[in-house]
MOPAC internal coordinates of N, CA, C and O (Angstrom, degrees):
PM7 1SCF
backbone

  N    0.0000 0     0.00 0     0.00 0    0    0    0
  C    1.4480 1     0.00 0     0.00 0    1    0    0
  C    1.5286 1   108.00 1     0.00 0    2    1    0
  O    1.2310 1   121.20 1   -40.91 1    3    2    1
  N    1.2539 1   115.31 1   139.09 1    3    2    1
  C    1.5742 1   131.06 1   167.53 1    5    3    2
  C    0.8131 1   136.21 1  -123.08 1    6    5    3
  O    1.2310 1   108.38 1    -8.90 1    7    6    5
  N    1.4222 1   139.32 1   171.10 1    7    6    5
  C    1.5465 1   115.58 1  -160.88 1    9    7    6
  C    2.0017 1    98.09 1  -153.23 1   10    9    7
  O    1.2310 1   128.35 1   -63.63 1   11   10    9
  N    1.4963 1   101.52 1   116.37 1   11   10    9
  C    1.7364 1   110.05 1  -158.79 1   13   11   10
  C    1.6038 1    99.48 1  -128.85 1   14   13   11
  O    1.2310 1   109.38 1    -3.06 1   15   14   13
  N    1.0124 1   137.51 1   176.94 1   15   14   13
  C    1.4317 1   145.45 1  -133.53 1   17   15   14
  C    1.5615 1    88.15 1  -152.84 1   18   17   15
  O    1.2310 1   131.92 1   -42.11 1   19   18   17
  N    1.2429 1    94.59 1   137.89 1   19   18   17
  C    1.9610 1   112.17 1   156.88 1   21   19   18
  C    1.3228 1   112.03 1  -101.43 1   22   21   19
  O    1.2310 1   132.85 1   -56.44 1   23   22   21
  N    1.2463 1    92.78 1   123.56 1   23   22   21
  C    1.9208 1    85.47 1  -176.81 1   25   23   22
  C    1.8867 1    95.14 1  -152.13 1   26   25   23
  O    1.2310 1   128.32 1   -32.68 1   27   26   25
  N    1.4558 1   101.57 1   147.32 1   27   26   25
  C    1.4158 1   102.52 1  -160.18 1   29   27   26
  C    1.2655 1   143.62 1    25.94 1   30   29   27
  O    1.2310 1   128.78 1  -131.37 1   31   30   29
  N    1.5646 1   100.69 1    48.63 1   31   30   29
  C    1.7868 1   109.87 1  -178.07 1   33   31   30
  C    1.1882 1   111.14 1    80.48 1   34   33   31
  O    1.2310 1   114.45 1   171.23 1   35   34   33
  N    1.7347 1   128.12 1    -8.77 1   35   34   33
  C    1.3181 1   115.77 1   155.76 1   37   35   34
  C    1.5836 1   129.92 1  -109.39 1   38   37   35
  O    1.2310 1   126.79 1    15.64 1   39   38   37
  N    1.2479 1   104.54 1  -164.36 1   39   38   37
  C    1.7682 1   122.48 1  -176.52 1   41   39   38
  C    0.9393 1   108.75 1  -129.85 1   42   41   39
  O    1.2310 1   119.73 1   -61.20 1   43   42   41
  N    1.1624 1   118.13 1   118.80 1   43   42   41
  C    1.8252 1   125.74 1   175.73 1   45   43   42
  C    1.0878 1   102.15 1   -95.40 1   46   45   43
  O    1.2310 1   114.50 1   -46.41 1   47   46   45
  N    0.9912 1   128.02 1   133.59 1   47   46   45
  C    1.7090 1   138.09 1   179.94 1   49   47   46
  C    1.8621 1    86.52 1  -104.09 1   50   49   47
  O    1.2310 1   125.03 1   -60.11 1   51   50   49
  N    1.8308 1   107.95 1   119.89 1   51   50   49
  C    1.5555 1   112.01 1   171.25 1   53   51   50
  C    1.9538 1    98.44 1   -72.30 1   54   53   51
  O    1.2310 1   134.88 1   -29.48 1   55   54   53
  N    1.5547 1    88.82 1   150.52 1   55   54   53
  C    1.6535 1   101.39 1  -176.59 1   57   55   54
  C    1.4491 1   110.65 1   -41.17 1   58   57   55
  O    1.2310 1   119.27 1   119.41 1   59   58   57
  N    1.2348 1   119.00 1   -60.59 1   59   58   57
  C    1.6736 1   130.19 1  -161.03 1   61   59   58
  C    1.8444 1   101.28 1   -57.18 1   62   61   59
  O    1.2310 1   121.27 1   151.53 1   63   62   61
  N    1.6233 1   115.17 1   -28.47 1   63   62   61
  C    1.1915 1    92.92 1   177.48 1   65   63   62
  C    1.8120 1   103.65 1   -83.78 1   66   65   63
  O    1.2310 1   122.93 1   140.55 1   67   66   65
  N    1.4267 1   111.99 1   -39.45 1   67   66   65
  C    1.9047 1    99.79 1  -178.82 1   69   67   66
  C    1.1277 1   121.53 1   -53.35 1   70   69   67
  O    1.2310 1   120.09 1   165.28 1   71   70   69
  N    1.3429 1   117.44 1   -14.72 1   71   70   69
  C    1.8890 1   125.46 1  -177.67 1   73   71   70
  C    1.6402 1    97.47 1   -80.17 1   74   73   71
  O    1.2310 1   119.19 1   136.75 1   75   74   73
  N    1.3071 1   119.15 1   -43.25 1   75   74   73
  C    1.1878 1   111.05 1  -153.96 1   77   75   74
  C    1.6821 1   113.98 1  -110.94 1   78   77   75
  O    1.2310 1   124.16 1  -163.31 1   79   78   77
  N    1.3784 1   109.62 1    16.69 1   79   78   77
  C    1.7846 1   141.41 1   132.76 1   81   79   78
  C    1.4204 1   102.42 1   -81.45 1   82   81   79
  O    1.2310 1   109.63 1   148.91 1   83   82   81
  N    1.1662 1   137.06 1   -31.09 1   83   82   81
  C    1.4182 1   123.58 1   175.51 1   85   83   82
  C    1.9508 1    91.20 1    81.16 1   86   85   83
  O    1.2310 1   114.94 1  -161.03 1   87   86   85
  N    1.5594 1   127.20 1    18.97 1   87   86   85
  C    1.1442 1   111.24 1  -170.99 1   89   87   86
  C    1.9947 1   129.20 1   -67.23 1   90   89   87
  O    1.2310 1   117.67 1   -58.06 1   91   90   89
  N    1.1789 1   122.04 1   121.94 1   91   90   89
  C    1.5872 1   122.91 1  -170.17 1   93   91   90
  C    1.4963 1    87.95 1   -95.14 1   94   93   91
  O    1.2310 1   130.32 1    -6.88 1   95   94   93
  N    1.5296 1    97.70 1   173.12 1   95   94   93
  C    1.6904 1   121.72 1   157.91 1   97   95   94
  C    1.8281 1    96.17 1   -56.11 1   98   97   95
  O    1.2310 1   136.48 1   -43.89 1   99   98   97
  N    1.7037 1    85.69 1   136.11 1   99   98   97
  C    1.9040 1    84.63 1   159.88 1  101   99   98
  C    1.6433 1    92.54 1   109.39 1  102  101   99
  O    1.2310 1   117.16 1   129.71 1  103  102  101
  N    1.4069 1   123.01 1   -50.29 1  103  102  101
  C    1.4044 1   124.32 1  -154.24 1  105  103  102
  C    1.9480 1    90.83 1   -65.78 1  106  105  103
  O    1.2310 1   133.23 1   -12.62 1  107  106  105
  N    1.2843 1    92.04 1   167.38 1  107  106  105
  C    1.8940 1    98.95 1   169.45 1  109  107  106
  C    1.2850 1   102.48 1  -142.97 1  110  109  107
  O    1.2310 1   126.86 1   -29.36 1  111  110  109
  N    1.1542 1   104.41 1   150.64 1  111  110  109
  C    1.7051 1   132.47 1  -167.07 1  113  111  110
  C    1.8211 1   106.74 1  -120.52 1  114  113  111
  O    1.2310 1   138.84 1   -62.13 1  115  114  113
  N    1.2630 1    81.08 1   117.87 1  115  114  113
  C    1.7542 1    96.28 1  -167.34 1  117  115  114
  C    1.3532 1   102.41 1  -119.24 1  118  117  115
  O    1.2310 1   120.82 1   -63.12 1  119  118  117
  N    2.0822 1   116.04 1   116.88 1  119  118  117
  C    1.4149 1    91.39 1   167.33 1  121  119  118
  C    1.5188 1   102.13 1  -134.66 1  122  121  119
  O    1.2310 1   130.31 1   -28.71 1  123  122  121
  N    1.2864 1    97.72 1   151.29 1  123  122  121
  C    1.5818 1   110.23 1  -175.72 1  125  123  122
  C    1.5676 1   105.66 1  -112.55 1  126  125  123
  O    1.2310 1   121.28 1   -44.13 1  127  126  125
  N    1.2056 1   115.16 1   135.87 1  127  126  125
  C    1.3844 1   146.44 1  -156.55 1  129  127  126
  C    1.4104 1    95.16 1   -91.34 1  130  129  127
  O    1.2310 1   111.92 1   -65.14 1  131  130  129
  N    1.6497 1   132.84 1   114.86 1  131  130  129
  C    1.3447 1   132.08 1   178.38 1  133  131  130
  C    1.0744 1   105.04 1  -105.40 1  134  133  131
  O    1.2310 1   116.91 1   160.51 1  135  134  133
  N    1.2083 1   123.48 1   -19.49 1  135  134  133
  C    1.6003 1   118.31 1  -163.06 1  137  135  134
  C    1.7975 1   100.64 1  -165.52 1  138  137  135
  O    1.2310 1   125.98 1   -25.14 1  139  138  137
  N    1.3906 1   106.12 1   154.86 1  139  138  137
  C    1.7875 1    94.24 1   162.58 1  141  139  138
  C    1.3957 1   112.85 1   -53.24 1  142  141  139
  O    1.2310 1   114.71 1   -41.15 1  143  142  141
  N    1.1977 1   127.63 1   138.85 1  143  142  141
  C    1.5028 1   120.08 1   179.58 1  145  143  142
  C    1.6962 1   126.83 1    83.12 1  146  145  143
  O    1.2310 1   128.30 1   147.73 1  147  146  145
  N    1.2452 1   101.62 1   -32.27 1  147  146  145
  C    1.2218 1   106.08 1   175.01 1  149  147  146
  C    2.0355 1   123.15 1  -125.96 1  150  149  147
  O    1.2310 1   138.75 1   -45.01 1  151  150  149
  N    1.4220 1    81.26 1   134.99 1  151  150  149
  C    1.5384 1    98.04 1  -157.47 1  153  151  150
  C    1.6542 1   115.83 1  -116.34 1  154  153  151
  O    1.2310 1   118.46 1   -13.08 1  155  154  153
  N    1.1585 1   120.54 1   166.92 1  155  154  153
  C    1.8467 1   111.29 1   172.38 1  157  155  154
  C    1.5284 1   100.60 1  -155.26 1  158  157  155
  O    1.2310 1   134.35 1   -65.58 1  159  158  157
  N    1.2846 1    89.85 1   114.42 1  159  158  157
  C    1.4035 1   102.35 1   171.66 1  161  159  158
  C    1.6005 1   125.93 1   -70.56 1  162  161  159
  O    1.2310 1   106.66 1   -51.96 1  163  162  161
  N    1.1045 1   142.42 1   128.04 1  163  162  161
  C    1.2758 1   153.81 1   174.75 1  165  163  162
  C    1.6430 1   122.48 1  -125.95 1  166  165  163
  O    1.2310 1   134.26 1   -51.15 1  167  166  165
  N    1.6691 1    90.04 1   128.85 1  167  166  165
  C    1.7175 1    87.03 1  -162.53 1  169  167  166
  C    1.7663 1    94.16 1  -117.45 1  170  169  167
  O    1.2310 1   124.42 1   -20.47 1  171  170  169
  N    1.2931 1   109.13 1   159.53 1  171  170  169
  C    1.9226 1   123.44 1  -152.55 1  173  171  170
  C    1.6497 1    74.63 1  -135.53 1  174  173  171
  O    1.2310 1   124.00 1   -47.33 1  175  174  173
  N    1.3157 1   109.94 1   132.67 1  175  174  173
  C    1.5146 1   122.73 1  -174.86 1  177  175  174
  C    2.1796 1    82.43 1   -97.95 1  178  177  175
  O    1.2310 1   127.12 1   -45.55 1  179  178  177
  N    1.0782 1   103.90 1   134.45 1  179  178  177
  C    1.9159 1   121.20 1  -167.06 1  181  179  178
  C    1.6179 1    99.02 1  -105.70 1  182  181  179
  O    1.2310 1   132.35 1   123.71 1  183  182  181
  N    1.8924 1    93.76 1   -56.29 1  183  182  181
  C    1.9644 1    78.25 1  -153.03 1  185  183  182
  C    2.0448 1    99.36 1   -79.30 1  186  185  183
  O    1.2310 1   124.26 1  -163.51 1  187  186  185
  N    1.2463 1   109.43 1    16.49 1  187  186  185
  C    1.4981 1    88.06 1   173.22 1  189  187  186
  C    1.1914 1   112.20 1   -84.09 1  190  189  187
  O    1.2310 1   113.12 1   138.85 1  191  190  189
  N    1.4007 1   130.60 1   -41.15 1  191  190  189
  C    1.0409 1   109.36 1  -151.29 1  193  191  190
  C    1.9409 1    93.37 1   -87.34 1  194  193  191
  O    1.2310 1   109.61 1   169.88 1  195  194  193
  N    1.1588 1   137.09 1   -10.12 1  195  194  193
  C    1.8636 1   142.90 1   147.08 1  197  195  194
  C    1.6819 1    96.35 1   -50.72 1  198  197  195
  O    1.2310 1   104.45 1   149.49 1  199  198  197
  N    1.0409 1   146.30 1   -30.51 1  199  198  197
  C    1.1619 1   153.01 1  -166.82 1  201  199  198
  C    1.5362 1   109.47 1   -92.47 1  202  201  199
  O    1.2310 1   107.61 1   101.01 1  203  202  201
  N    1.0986 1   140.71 1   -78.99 1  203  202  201
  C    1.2459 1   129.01 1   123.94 1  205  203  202
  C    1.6519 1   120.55 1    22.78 1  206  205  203
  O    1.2310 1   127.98 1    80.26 1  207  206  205
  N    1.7306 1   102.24 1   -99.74 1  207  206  205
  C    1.2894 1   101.01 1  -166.28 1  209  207  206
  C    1.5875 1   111.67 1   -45.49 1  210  209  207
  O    1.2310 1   118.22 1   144.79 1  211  210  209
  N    1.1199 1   121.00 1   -35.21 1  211  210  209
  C    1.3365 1   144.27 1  -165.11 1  213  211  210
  C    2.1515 1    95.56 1   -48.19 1  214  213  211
  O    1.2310 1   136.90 1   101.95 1  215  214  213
  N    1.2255 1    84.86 1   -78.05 1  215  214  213
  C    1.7866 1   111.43 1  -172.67 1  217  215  214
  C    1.5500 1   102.57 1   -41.62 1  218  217  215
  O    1.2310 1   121.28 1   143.51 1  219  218  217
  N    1.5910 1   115.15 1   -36.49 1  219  218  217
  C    1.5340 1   122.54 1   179.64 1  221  219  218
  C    1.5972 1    91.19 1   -73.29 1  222  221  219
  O    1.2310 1   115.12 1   112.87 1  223  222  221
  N    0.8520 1   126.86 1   -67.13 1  223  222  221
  C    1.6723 1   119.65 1  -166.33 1  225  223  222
  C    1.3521 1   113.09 1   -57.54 1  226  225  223
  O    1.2310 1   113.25 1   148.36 1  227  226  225
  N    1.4889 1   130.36 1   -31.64 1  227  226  225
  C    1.3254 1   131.68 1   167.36 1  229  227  226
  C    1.6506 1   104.20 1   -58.86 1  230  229  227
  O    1.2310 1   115.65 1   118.31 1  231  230  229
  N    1.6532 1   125.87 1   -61.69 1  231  230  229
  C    1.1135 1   122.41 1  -147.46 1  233  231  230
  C    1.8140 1    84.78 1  -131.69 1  234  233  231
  O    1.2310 1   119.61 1   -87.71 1  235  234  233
  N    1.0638 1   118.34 1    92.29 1  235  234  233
  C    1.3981 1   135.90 1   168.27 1  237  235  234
  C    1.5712 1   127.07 1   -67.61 1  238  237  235
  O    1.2310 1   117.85 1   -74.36 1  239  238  237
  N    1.5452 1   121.69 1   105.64 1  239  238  237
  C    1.7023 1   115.73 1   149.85 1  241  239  238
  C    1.4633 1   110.04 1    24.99 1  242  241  239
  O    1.2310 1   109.92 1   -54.67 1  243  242  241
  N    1.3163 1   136.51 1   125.33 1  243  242  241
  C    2.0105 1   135.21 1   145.23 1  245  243  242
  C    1.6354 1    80.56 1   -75.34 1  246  245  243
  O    1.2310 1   122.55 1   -71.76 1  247  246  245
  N    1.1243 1   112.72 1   108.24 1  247  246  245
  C    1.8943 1   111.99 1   135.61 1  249  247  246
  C    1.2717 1   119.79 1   -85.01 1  250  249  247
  O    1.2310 1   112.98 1   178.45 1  251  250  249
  N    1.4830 1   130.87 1    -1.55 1  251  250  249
  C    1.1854 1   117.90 1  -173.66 1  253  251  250
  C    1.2106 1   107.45 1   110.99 1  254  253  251
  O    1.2310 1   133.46 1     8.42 1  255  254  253
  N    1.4834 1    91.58 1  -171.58 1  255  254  253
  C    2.0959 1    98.05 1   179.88 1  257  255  254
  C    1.5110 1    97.41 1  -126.46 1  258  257  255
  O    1.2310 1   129.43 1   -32.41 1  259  258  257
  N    1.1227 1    99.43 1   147.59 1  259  258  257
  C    1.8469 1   108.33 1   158.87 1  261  259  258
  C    1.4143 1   126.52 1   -86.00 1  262  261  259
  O    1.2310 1   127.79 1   -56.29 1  263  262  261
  N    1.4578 1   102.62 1   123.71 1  263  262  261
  C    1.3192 1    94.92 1   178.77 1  265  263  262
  C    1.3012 1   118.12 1   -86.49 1  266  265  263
  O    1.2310 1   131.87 1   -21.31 1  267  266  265
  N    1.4679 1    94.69 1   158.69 1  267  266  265
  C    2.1214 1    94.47 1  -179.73 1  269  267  266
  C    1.6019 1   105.65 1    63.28 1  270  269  267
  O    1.2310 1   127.04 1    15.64 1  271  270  269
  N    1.1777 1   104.05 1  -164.36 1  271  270  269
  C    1.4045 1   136.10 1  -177.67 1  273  271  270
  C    1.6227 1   120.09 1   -93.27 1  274  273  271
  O    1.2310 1   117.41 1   -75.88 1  275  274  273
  N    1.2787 1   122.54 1   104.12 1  275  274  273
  C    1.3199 1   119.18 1   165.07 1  277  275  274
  C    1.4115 1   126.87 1   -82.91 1  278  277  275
  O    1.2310 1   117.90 1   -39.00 1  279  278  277
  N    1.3713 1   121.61 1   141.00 1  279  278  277
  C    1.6260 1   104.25 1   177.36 1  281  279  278
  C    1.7561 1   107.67 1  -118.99 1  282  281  279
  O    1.2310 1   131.64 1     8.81 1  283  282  281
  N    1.1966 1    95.14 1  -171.19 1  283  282  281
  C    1.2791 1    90.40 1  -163.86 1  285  283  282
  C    1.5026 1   120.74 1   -84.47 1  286  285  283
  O    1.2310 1   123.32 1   160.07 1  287  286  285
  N    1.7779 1   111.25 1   -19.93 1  287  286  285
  C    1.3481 1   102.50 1   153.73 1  289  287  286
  C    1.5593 1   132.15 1   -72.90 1  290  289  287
  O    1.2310 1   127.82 1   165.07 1  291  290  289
  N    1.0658 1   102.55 1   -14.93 1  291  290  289
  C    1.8782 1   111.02 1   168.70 1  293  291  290
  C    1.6466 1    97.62 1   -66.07 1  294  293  291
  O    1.2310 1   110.24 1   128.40 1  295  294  293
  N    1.2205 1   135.93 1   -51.60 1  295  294  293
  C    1.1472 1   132.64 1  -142.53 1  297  295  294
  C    2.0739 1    97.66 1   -95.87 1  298  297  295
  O    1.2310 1   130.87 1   169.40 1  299  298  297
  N    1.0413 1    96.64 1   -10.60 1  299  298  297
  C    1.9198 1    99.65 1  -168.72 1  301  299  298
  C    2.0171 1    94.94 1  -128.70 1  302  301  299
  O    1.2310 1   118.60 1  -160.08 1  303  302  301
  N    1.4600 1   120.28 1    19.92 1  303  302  301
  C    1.3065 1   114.60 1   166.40 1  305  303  302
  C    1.2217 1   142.25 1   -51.61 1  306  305  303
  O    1.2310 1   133.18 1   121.51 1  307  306  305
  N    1.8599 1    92.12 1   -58.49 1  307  306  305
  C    0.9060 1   127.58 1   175.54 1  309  307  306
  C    2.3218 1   111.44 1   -51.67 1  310  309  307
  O    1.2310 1   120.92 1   146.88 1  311  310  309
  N    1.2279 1   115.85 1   -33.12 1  311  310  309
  C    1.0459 1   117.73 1  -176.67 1  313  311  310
  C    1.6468 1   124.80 1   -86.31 1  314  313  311
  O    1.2310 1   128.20 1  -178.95 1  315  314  313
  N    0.8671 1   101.82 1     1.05 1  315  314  313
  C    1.7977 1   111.23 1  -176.57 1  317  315  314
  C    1.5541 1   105.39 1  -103.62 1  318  317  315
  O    1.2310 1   120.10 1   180.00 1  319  318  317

C-alpha cells in the first residue's frame, strides 16, 4: 500500500508502486469505484498488443504467390 496526493485533477502514482506494476508507456489504468471511498485499480497491458501489430508488419504471414495477373475488379468484387 501507498499513499499519493490529488493535486490539479490528477493522480500521481508514487514510483515504488509503478515499478512494482512493472507499468510501461501504452499500459491503461482502469478504476472502478466500489464504494464511496473505496476504489480498485486495474491495469490493461496497451503497448502489447502496438507491439504485436508492429512485429506482424516487420515480419509478415507467407500467403503464397499469385499466380498470373490480378486486376482490380477481381480484387474489389467481392465488395459491391
Amino acid at each position: 500500500m501507498a499513499e499519493t496526493t490529488y493535486y490539479k485533477d490528477k493522480v500521481y502514482l508514487p514510483r515504488e508502486i509503478r515499478e512494482s506494476l512493472g507499468l510501461v508507456d501504452g499500459d491503461r489504468l482502469y478504476i472502478e469505484v466500489l464504494d464511496r471511498g473505496v476504489a480498485r485499480l486495474i491495469l490493461m497491458r496497451g503497448g502489447e498488443a502496438g507491439r504485436r501489430v508492429l512485429e506482424r508488419i516487420d515480419n509478415p504471414p507467407n500467403l503464397g504467390r499469385l499466380r498470373g495477373r490480378v486486376t482490380r475488379e477481381e480484387i474489389y468484387e467481392d465488395i459491391t
